[in-house]
C-alpha positions in Angstrom: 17.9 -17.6 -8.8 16.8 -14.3 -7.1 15.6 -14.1 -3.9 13.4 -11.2 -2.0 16.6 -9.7 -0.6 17.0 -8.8 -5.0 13.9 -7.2 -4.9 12.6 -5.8 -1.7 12.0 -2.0 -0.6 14.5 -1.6 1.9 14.6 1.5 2.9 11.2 1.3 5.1 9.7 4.1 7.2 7.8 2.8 10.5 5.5 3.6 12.9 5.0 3.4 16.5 2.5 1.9 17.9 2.2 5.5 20.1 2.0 7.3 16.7 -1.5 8.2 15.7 -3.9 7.8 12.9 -3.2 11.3 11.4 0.9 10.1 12.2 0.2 7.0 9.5 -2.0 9.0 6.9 1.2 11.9 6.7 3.4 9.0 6.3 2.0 7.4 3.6 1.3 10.8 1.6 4.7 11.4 2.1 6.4 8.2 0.6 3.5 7.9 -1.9 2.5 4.3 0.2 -0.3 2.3 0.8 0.8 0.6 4.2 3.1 1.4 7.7 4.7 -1.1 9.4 4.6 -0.5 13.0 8.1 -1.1 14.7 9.2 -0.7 18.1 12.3 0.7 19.2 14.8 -2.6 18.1 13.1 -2.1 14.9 10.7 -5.6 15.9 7.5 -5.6 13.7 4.1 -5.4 16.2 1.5 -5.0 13.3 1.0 -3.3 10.0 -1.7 -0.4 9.1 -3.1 0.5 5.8 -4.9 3.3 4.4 -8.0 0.3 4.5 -7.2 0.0 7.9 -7.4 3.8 8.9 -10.7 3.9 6.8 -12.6 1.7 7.7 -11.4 0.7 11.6 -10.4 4.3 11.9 -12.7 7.1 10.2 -15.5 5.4 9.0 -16.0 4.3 13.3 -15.5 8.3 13.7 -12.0 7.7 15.6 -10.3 11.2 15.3 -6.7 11.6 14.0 -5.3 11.5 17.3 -6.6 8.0 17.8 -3.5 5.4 18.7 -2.6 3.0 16.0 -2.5 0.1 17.9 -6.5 0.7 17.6 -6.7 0.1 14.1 -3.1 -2.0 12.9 -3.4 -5.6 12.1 -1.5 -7.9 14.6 -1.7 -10.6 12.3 0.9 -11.0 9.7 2.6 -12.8 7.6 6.2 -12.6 6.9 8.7 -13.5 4.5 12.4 -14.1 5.6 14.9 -12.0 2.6 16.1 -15.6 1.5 13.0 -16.5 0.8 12.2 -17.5 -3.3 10.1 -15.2 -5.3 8.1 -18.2 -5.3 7.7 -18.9 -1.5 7.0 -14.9 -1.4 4.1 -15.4 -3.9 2.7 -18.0 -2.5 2.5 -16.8 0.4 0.9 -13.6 -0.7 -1.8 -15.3 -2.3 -2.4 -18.0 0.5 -3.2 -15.2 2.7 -4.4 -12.5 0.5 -1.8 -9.9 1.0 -0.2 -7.6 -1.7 2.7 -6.5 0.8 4.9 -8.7 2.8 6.9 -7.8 5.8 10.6 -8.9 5.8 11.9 -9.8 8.8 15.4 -11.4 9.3 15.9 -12.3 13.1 13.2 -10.8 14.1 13.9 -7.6 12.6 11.8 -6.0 9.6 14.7 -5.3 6.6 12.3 -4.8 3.9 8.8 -4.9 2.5 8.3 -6.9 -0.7 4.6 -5.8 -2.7 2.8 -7.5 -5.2 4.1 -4.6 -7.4 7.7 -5.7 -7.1 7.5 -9.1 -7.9 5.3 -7.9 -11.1 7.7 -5.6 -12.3 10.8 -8.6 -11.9 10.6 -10.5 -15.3 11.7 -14.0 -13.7 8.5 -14.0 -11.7 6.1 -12.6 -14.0 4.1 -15.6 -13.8 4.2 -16.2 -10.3 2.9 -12.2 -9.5 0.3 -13.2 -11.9 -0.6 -16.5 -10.1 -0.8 -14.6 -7.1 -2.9 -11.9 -7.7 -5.4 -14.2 -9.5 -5.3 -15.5 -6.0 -5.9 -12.6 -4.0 -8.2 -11.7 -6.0 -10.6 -14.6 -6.2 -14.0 -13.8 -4.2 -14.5 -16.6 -1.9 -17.4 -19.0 -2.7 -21.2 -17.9 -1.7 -22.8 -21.0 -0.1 
């Protein structure tokens, strides 16, 4: 049985949280990427930013590209450890709503796993299906 460590991005590029908005948006031209994690110097994830993130908590609030990304990045994550199933990964993608998952192994980011990578691995066609049904789903109007 595969586990994320088969199927994982691991060569990740980070960001500080002293890097700046502009810093993230370069990055994520450059590697063709919808999200940063932001690392400090031991390589310890403090948050991640995505290009939602530097749209709307960035330029749509008229923060210029020299604005810090500790403004904008998302302190609250989930992780994954890379000995986690493909089915733990995918559950918890869809439990919290995420697409990308940090992968942290003693408290170390390693990896990212995306929805896109467990989609693409034909044991876990299913379960990438189950899970983006699930992030997907627009909560209930009451």
């Amino acid at each position: 049985m595969k586990v994320v460590r088969d199927i994982m991005t691991d060569e990740v590029s980070c960001c500080s949280p002293e890097d700046h908005l502009f810093d993230a948006a370069t990055l994520m031209k450059e590697k063709n990427v919808g999200a940063v994690p932001i690392c400090n110097s031991n390589h310890e994830l403090l948050g991640m930013v995505t290009d939602r993130d530097l749209v709307i908590r960035g330029y749509a609030e008229k923060k210029p590209g020299s604005t810090s990304i500790q403004e904008v990045m998302s302190e609250k994550l989930y992780h994954v450890s890379p000995d986690a199933s493909l089915q733990e990964a995918s559950d918890t993608m869809a439990e919290h709503k995420v697409r990308r998952l940090p992968v942290v192994d003693q408290g170390k980011l390693v990896g990212i796993l995306a929805l896109g990578d467990l989609s693409v691995e034909h044991m876990s066609d299913q379960a990438a299906g189950e899970a983006l049904e699930r992030i997907s789903e627009r909560p209930e109007l009451h």
